[in-house]
N, C-alpha and C positions, 0 to 999 in steps of 0.2 A: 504493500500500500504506500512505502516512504516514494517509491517511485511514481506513482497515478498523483502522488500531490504533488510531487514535484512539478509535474507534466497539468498541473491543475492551473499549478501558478505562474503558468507562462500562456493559458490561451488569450487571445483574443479574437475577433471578431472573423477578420483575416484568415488567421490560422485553423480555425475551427470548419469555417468552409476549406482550406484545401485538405484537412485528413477526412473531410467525406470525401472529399472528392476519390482521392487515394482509397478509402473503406467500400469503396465501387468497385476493386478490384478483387474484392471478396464474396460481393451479392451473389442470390443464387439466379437473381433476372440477368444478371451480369454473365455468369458462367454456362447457365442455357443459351442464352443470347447468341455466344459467341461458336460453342460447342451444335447449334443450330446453324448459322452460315458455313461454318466449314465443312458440315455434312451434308447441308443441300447444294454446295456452289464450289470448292474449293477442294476439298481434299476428304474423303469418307473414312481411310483407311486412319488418318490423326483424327478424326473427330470419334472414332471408334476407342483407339486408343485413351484419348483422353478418359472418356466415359466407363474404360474398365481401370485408369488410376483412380477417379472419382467416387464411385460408387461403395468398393471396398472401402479405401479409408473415412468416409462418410459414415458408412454401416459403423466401423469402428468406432469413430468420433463420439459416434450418438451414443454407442452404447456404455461407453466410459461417462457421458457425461451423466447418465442417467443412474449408472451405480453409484457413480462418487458424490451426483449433486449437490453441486460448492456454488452458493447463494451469487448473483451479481457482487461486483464492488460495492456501490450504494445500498445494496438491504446487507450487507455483513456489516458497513460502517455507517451509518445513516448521516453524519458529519460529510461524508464525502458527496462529492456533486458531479456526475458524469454530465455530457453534451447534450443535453434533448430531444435534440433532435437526431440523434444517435439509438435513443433507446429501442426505436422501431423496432431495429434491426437485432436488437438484444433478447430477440426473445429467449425462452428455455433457464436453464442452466450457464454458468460463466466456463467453468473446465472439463474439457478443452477447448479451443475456441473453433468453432467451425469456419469464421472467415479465413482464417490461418489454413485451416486444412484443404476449405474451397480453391483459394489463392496457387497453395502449393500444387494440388493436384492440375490446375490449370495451366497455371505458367510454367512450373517444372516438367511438364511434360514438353510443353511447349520448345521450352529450353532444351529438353533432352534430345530432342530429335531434330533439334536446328546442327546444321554441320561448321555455321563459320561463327567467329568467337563473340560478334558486335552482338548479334540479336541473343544468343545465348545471356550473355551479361541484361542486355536491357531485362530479357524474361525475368532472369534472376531478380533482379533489382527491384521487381514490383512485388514481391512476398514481403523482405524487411520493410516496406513501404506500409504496405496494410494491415502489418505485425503492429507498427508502429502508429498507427491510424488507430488500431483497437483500444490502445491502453491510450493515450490522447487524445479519447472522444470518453473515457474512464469507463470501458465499458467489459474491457478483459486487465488481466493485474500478466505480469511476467510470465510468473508460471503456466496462466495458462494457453499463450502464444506460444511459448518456446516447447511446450510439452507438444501440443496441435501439431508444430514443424516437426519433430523427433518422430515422432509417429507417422507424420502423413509420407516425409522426406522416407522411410524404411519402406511403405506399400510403396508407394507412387515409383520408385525406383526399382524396386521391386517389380511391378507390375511391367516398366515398360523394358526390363532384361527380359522377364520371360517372355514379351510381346515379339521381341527379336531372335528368339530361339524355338518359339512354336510355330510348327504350321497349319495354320486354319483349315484345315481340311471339316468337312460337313461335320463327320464325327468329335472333333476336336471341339469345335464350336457347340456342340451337342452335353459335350459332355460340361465344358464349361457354364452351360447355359444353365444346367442342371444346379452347378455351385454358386453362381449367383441366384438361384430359385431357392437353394437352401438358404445360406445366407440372410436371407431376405426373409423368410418366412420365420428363421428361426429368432432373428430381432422383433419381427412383429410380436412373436410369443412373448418374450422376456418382455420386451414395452410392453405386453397388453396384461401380463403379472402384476408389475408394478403396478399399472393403473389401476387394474379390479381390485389389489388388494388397500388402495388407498397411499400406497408411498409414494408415488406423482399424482399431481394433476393432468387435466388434459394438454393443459396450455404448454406442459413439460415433455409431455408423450407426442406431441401431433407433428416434429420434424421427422421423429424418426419413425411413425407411421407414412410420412410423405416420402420416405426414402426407399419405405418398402414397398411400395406402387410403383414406382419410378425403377428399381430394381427388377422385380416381375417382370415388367414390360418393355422393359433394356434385354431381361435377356430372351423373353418370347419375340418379340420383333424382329434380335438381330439373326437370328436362327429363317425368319422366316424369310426376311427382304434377303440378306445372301441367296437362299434358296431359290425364293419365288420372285422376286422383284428384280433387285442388282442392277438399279438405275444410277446411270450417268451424271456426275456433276457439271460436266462443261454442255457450255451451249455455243449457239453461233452468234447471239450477240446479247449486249452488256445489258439490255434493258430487262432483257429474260431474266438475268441473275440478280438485277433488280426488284423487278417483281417477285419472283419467286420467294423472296426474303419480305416484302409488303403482306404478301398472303400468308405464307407459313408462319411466319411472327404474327400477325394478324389475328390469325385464326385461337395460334396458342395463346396470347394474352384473352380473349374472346372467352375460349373453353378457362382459362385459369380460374376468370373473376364470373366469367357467367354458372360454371358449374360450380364453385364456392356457395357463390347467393342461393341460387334452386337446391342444392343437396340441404343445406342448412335449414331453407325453408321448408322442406318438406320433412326432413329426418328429424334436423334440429342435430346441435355440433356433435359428432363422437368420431371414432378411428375406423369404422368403415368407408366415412366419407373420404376421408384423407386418402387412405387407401387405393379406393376407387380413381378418385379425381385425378391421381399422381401417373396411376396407372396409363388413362383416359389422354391425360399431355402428354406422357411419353407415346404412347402409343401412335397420338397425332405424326408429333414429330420424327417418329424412326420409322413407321410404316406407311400411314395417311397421306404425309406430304411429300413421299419418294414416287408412290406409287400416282399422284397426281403429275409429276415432275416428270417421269417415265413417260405418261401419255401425252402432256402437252407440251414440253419441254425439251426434248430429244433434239439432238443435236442434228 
């Protein structure tokens, strides 16, 4: 904490706007966003990649945080005063930090598989950026930034040696697909323990039920588009790759907040909805808008 007050008593007005700006590089509208133009327009095989650094060390993330749940900064010290408009983005638990871990799995992959040194360094550069954005908007303390790196830095490196040593063959992917299924389902368990039996709330439980829809549907989609789809990113001109990003973002912001308001209204809030919903966006995005892209988009 001696550190968050240190870093309390240096914001100003100025400064407080640009570590949002930098805590962008953590969002998860941010990391879909991005992780979406590269796979419909750009490069499918790194937007794949990315999405199996992402997923695992997320599943992880969550589920640490949910055993260990260690209070924000300002409810452990109530003296303390994080940035406000910061708190959005704080939902859950403080350790470990998931912008760290979003960050990492993003731009370290990104970094990993860049071959010349300049853009490697810049990737780099934007992690201790948004490390440092967390505890500067007072909303994670040290530990649990540099823990989120330790961990995510171990998968995410991880994930992209084995990406370079496996061959995706139909089976390979199959079988993979299966460990992301487990994974996935077997986090929902553990969250949905905790919740029934009262030691989280929902508001504590509902990222890493959104992880496990998103998980699910990551790995039934990419089994099915290799399979059955296996549409082209390039096109013959700029305005196609334009639109095609107008729409498919479109649509997915559309399903995020339209399906949110109607499951709520009709259910009323719990972890199927999340579930579902996560599922329902991913889904869009790895199977919906390729398979659109394939028939009007063909190069």
């Amino acid at each position: 904490m001696e550190f968050l007050r240190l870093l309390e008593g240096i914001r100003t007005p100025l400064l407080d706007w640009v570590f949002l700006f930098f805590t962008l590089g953590g969002e998860e509208i941010m990391l879909l966003g991005l992780i979406c133009i590269l796979y419909w327009c750009v490069d499918k095989k790194l937007a794949y990649r990315m999405t199996f650094a992402y997923l695992p060390s997320a599943l992880a993330i969550n589920i640490i945080k949910l055993t260990c749940r260690v209070e924000r900064p300002w409810v452990r010290d109530p003296s303390f005063t994080a940035v406000e408009r910061a708190k959005k983005s704080a939902a859950g638990y403080s350790f470990p930090s998931g912008h760290t871990q979003n960050s990492t799995a993003l731009f370290g992959t990104l970094a990993y598989t860049r071959k010349k040194l300049l853009p490697r360094i810049l990737f780099l550069l934007i992690i201790p950026l948004v490390m440092l954005s967390r505890m500067y908007l007072g909303v994670h303390t040290p530990a649990d930034v540099f823990t989120s790196l330790a961990i995510s830095c171990v998968i995410v490196f991880g994930i992209n040696v084995l990406a370079d040593r496996v061959e995706f063959t139909h089976k390979m992917r199959l079988i993979l697909a299966c460990v992301f299924v487990l994974l996935a389902i077997g986090t929902a368990i553990y969250t949905y323990v905790l919740y029934a039996s009262g030691t989280i709330v929902y508001k504590d439980a509902a990222d890493s039920f959104k992880g496990c829809g998103g998980g699910l549907a990551f790995a039934i989609c990419w089994v099915l588009e290799t399979r059955f789809v296996n549409f082209d990113v390039k096109c013959d001109k700029l305005w196609k790759q334009v639109l095609k990003v107008v729409i498919g973002m479109g649509v997915l912001l559309l399903l995020k907040e339209g399906l949110k308001f109607t499951f709520n209204s009709l259910f009323g809030q719990n972890f199927i909805n999340e579930i579902v919903r996560y599922f329902l966006l991913l889904s869009w995005a790895m199977l919906g808008m390729p398979m659109i892209i394939k028939k009007f988009f063909a190069k």
